[in-house]
N, C-alpha and C positions, 0 to 999 in steps of 0.2 A: 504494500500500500504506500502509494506517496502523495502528498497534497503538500499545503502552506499558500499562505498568504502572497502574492504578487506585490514588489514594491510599484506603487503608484506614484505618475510626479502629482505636484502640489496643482497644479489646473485642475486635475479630476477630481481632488478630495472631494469637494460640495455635492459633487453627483456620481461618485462610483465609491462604495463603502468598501468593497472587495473585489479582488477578480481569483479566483482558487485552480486550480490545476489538480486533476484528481485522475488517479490513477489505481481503482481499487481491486482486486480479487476478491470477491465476496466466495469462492469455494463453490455454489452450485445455483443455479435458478430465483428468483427468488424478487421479491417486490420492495423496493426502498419505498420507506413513508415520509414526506416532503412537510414538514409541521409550517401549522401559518408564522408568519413572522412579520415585521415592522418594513423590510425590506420587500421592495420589486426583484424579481431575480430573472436570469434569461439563462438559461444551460445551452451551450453547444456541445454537444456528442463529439467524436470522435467514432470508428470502426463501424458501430452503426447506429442509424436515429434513435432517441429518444422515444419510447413510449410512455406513453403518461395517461391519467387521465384525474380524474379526482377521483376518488376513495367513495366505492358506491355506486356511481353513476358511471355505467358501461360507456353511454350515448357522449359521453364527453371524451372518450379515448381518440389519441392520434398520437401518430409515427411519423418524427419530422428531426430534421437535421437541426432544428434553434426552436427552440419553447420559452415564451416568456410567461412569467405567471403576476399579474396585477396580486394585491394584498385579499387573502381570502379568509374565514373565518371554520375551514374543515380541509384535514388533510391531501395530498396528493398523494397517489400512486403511482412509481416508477418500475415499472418490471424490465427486469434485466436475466441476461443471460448467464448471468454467475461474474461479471468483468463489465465495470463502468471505469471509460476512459474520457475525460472532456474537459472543459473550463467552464468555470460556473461564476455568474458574474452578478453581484446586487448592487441596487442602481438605490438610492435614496429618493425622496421624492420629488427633489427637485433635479435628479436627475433621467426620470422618464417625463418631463417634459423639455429640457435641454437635448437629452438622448435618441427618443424614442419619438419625441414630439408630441406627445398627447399629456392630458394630466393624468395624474397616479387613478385619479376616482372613473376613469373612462376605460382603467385594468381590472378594475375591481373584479374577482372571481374568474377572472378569465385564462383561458391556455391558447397562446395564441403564437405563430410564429413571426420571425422578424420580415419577412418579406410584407404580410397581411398590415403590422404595425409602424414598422420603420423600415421602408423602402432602401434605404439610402445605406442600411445594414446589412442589406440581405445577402452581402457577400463576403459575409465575416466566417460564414459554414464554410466555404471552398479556400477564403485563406487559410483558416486554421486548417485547416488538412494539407496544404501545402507548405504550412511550416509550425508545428504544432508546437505549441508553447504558452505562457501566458503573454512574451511579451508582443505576442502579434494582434491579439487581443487590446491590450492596451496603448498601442500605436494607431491602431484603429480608432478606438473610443477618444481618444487626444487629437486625432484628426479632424473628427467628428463634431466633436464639440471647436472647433478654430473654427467650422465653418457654422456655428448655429449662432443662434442669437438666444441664451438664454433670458425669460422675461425677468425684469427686475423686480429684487426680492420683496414679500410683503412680511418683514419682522415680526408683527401683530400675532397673523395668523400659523408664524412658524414657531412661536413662543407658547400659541393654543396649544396645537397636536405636542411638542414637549412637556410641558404641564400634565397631559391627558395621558397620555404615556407613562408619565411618571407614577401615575395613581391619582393625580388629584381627582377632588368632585369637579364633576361640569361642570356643577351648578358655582361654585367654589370661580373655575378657570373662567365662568361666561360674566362673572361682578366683577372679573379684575380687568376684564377686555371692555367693560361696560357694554356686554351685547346681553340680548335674551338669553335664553337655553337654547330657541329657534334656531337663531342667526347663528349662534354657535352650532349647532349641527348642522347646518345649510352649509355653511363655510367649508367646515371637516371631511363631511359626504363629498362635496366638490373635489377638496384636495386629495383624498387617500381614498375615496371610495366603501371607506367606512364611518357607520354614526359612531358616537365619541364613546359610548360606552362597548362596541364591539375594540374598537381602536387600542383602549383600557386590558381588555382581555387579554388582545393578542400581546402586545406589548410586556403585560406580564407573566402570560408565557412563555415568551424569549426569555425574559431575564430568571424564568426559574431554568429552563434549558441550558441555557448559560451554566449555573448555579451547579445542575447536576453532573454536569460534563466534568467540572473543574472537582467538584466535591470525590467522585466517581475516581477521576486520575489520580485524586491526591490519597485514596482508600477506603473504605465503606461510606457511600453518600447517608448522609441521618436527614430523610425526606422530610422530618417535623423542621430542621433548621432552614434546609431549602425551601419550606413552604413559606416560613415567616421571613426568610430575607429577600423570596420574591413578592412579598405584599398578600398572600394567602392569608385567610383569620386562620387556617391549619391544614392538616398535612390529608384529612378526606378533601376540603375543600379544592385543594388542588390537584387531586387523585381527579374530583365530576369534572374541574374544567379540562383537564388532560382527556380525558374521553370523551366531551363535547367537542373539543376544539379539536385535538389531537387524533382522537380515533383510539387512544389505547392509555394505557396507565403507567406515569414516571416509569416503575421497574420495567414495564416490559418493553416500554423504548431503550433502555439502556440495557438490555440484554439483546435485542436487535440491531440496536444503531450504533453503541459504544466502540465497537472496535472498527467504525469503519466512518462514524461522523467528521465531515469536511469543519476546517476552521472558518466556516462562512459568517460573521457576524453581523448580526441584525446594525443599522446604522444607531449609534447609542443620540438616546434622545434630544440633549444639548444641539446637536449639531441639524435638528429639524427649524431650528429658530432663523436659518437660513434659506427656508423652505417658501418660494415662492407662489405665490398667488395669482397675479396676472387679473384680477378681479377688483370691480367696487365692492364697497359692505353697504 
């Protein structure tokens, strides 16, 4: 197995959180589970496409060379043939609309590949297979962006989704913006494609995922401590949202996923304050 982090120059930070390089041998057949996250992400394959589809729903499956997945609130399924080889890239959200061209909320739930979304990407499949690596990936995406016109940021509303990430109440984040609750979800839904309290979920699903992975490496994870340092009231509490959200339960993700999870990290919340708008309120 080999993966790691891709160094990024400083132009992408705002809009590429990560770009990973993954090279696994999972041993034999078998379905990777894709958990929602705070992050846009785009997989390019390698040897052969991606299948995917969400978790449940047959009529969503497809086999394609680039999947991008907007921010969703139930897992994805990746079936694979025992060997996933690709780069796998999360965009922040202000970087699918620099990137990709659309806003984060026009991804929402969706699998779609770069040709359908970002035209002007669509031939990031047949470079990387002409010279497979992360750094052709991100020569590409620095290209990309020299020739866009990212919109100028709206702080307000990048400050919102950080807040709401973080755990705050709405109600809490929509007195300090001095908007309604409305306006406040109107705003949210636009930007990420999520209402503020799905947004709240996923977000603290990453950071217990996070939590477990590192608790996991460093010797028996104690899920009570991961539950309360991801914002959980306790450790069932976050057993139902792992099975809402996730499809399955802490332990059994990290008897599945543990020896083979990529370092793809969620973009951590501060850095949404950045997160443009392009919008009146």
């Amino acid at each position: 197995m080999t993966h790691g982090t891709a160094a990024l120059p400083t132009a992408l930070a705002p809009y590429v959180s990560a770009v990973v390089p993954y090279d696994v041998d999972m041993g034999a057949p078998g379905v990777h589970r894709g958990l929602p996250g705070t992050a846009l992400t785009f997989e390019l394959p390698l040897d052969e496409p991606i299948d995917v589809s969400w978790a449940g729903q047959e009529g969503s499956r497809r086999r394609a060379w680039s999947c991008v997945s907007g921010l969703h609130t139930r897992p994805a399924a990746i079936r694979h043939d025992g060997r996933q080889r690709g780069v796998s890239v999360s965009l922040t959200l202000r970087g699918a609309r620099a990137l990709l061209g659309v806003p984060a909320g026009e991804l929402a739930g969706e699998l779609v590949s770069l040709p359908e979304v970002a035209p002007r990407l669509a031939h990031l499949p047949e470079l990387l297979a002409g010279a497979p690596g992360p750094g052709t990936v991100v020569r590409a995406l620095a290209g990309e962006l020299a020739r866009a016109e990212p919109p100028a940021p709206r702080p307000d509303v990048g400050r919102a989704l950080a807040r709401i990430a973080a755990g705050h109440q709405v109600r809490h984040v929509a007195d300090e913006q001095g908007w309604s609750r409305r306006h406040l979800q109107d705003l949210v839904r636009a930007e990420c494609g999520l209402v503020p309290r799905d947004l709240r979920r996923v977000a603290r699903l990453s950071r217990s995922r996070r939590a477990l992975v590192v608790a996991a490496r460093s010797g028996r994870p104690v899920l009570a401590d991961v539950a309360a340092a991801a914002g959980y009231a306790d450790h069932a509490h976050m057993t139902r949202e792992w099975v809402t959200l996730g499809g399955c339960t802490p332990s059994a993700w990290l008897r599945e996923e543990l020896p083979f999870v990529q370092d793809v990290a969620d973009p951590p919340a501060a850095s949404w304050e950045a997160s443009e708008q392009g919008r009146t309120t």
